[in-house]
N, C-alpha and C positions, 0 to 999 in steps of 0.2 A: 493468486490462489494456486494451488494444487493442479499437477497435470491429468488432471483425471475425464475433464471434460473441453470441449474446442475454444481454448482459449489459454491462457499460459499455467492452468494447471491442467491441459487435458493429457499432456502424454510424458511419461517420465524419462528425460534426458540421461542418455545412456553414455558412461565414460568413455565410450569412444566418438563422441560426438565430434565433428573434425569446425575447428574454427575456419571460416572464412581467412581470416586477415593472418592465416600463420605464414611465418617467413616476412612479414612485413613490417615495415618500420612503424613502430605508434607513430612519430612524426610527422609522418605520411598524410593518416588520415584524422587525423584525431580534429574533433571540432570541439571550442574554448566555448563556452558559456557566454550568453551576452546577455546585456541588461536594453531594454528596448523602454526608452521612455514614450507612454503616453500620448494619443494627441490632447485627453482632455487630462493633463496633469498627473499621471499616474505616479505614485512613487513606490521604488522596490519595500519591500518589507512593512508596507503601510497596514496597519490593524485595518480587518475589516474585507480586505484582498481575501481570494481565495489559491489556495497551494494545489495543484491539480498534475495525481501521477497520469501521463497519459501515456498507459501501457504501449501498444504498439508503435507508436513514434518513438518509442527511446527519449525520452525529452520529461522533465518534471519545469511545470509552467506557472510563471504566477498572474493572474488576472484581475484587474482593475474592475471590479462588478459595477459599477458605474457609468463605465465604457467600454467594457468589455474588452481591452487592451490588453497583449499580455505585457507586461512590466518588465519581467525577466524572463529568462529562461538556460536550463544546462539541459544539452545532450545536442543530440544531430536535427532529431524532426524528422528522419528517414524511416520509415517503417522496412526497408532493406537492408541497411547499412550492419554490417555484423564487426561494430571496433570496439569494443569492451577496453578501457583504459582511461588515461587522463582526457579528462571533457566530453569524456563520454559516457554512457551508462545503458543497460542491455535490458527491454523489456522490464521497467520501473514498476514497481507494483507496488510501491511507498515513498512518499515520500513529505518528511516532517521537519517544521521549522526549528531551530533551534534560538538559542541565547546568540547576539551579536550581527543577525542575519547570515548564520550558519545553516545550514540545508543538509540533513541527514537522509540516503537515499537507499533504495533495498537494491540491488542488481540482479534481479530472477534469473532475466534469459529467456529466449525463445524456444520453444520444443521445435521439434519439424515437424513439419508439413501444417504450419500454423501459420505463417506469414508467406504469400507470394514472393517469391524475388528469396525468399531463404529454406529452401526446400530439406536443407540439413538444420536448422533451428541457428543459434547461436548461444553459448555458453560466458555465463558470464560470470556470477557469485561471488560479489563483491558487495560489500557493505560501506557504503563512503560516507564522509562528511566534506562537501565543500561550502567556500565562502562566496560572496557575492560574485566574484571574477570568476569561478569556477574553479580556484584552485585547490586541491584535493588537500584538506589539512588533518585526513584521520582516515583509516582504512584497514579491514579486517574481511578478510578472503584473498584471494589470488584472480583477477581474471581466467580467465577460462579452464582452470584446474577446479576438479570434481572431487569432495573428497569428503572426511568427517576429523579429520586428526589437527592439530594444531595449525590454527592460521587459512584453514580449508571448511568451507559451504556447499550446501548442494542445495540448489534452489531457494534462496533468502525470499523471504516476499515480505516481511514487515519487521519494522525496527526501533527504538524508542529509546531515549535517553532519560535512564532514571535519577532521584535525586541526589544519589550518591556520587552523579557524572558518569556511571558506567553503562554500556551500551549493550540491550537486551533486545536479542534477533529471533525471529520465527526462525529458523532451520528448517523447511517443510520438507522435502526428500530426505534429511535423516531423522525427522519424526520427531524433533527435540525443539525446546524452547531453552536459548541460552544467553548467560549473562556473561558479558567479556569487560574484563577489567581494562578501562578508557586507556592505562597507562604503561599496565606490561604487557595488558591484550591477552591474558593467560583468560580460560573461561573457570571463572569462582561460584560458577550456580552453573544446572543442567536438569530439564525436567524432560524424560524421554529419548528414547533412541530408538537405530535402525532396527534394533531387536527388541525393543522393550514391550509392544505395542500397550502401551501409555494412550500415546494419542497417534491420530489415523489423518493426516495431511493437514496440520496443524497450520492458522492463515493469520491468527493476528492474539496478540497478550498486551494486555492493560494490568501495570500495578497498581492496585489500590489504596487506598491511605489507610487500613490499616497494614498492610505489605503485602496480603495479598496478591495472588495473580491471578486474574481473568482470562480464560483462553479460550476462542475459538476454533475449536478443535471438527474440522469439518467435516472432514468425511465419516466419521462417527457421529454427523446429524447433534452435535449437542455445544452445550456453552458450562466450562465449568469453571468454579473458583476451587484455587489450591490453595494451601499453606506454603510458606518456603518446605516445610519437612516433606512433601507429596501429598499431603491429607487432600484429599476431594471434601472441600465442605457445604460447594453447592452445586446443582446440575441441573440442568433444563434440556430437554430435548426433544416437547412433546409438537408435535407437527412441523418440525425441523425439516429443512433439507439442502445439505451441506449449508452450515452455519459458518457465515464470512465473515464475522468481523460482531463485537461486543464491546458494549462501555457501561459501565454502572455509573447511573445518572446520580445526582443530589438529591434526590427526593427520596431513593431506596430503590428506583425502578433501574430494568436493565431493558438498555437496545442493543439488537439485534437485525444484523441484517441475513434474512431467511433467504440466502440467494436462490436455490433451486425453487424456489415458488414466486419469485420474482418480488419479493416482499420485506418490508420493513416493520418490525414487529416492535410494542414496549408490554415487559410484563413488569406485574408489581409482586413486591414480598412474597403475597400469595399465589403468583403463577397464575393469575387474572392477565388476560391479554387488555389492554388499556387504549393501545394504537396501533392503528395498522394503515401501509402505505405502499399498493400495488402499484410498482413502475413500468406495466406493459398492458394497460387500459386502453391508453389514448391512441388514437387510430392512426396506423401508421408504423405503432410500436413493433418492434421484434417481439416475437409472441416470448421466447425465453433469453429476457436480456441477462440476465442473470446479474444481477446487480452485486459488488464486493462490498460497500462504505457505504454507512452513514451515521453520522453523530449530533446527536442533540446541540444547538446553539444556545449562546446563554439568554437568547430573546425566545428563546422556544421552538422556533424552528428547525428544520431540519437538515442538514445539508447530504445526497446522496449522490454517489460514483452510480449510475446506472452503466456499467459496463457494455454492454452491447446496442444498446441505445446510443451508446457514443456520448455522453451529455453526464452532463453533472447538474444538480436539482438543489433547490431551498423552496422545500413546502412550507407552508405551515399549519398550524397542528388540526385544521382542517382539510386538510389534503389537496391545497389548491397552489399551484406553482409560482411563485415570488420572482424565480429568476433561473433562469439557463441559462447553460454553456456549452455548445454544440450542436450541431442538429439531428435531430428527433432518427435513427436507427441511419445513420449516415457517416460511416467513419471519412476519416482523412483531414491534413494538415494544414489548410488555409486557414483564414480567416474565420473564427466562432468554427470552429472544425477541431474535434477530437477522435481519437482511433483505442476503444478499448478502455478508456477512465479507469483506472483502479481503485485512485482514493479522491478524495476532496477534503481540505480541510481550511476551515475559515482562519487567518490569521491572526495571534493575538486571544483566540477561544478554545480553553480548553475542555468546555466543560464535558466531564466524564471521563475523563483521557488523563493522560500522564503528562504532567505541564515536566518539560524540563527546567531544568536547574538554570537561575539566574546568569552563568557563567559557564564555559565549556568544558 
């Protein structure tokens, strides 16, 4: 999300932000991506796995819900480490499967004074695709260069490969939701900019079938559908507070994750609230986990990123917990241990979401 509040959207990353790792070789430190099989048979890229960005580790993880195994994994696991580069990736705030067991990843970055051990933040803003080994086979931003002009991002937090193959990024610090051509990498679509005020720390876009675009546009408290021309043709924003993350379900209904009330919301056509799913109840809870994710499953469930909770959740549509991953308002990188969740998403399921393209 947006740097607005204590966690990697709370404070806006200023262009002189200084990298840790300057003057140093990537070689150095760069950690490769490994694929960790299973003790109870786990396999990478198995339908049904869960894809989990775990923000402050730097790491996007796949987990074996069965065993709770992670399967694979890209990035360090170091909630310190500040190496934005190959094998690595800087405070993950996305990340989505693609065709082939491809791995499309957002590279936010850390603000300062957000992470121990990184008291200047770390800069990253890069938009990757790698494949299972971790080798980077697509990539739109620069490591630690801040910017909005050709080939330059200022805090990416979410990214989505639409069905034409072209790749469509939040921009959240330049205000803008944009489409980058897979092949020249030139941007052929733009909704929003640093001066526009359009949208106010814009955190996640879903295409829709008919082309529209869904956008959670959060610090404006609202959820809206555009046309490609800019037409707003729908808006919801009625007891909002900073709106993370939307999908327009099968049925007509839209979810919504209400992060500033700790809640998961579905309204219908009529702006009837239908379901609701507080993730700071249970005793124990961080009173404001602020939750970024969560998306309807095609069995009805629910799967959510509880952010400060540390944990990723599958209720179902009773409100009762099927399965975690991590423990209950307890960051850090062992075993069933996450720092910060941003997304979750079930492998193989897209329901509400933008299924990418067969091929990359």
């Amino acid at each position: 999300m947006a740097f607005t509040k204590p966690r990697t959207r709370l404070l806006t990353i200023v262009a002189t932000a200084v990298l840790l790792f300057s003057g140093l070789a990537f070689s150095f430190f760069a950690f490769s991506a490994h694929v960790a099989r299973a003790s109870g048979g786990g396999q990478f890229n198995q339908p049904g796995n869960l894809l989990i960005s775990d923000q402050f580790n730097n790491r996007a993880i796949e987990v074996d819900p069965s065993t709770k195994s992670i399967v694979w994994s890209f990035g360090s696991g170091d909630p310190t480490l500040c190496n934005p580069g190959p094998g690595a990736i800087i405070g993950l705030n996305d990340a989505e499967r693609l065709s082939g067991g491809l791995t499309l990843l957002a590279g936010t970055g850390i603000p300062p004074k957000t992470v121990k051990g990184l008291p200047k933040g770390c800069v990253d803003n890069r938009v990757i695709v790698v494949d299972q080994n971790g080798n980077i086979v697509w990539q739109y931003g620069q490591a630690g260069v801040i910017g909005d002009g050709p080939n330059e991002l200022n805090v990416p937090v979410f990214a989505i490969q639409l069905p034409n193959h072209n790749i469509m990024i939040v921009d959240q610090s330049n205000e803008r939701v944009i489409e980058v051509d897979k092949n020249t990498k030139q941007i052929v679509f733009s909704y929003g900019c640093p001066t526009c005020n359009l949208l106010n720390n814009p955190n996640s876009v879903e295409q829709l079938p008919n082309g529209h675009l869904l956008i959670a546009d959060e610090n404006n408290n609202r959820v809206i559908e555009i046309t490609r021309n800019g037409q707003i043709v729908f808006q919801y924003s009625q007891g909002l507070s900073f709106a993370a993350f939307a999908s327009h379900l099968p049925n007509g209904d839209t979810l919504i994750t209400d992060s500033g009330h700790a809640r998961i919301v579905e309204i219908n056509p009529a702006r009837q609230v239908v379901f609701e799913y507080f993730t700071n109840t249970q005793a124990g809870s961080n009173p404001a986990p602020l939750p970024t994710n969560a998306v309807r499953l095609a069995d009805g469930n629910t799967s959510i990123a509880d952010q400060f909770n540390d944990r990723v959740l599958i209720v179902d549509p009773h409100g009762n917990i099927n399965f975690q991953y991590g423990m209950l308002n307890t960051p850090g990188n062992g075993p069933d241990q996450l720092n910060g969740p941003y997304t979750s998403f079930v492998i193989g399921d897209y329901t509400g979401q933008t299924p990418p393209p067969s091929t990359f």
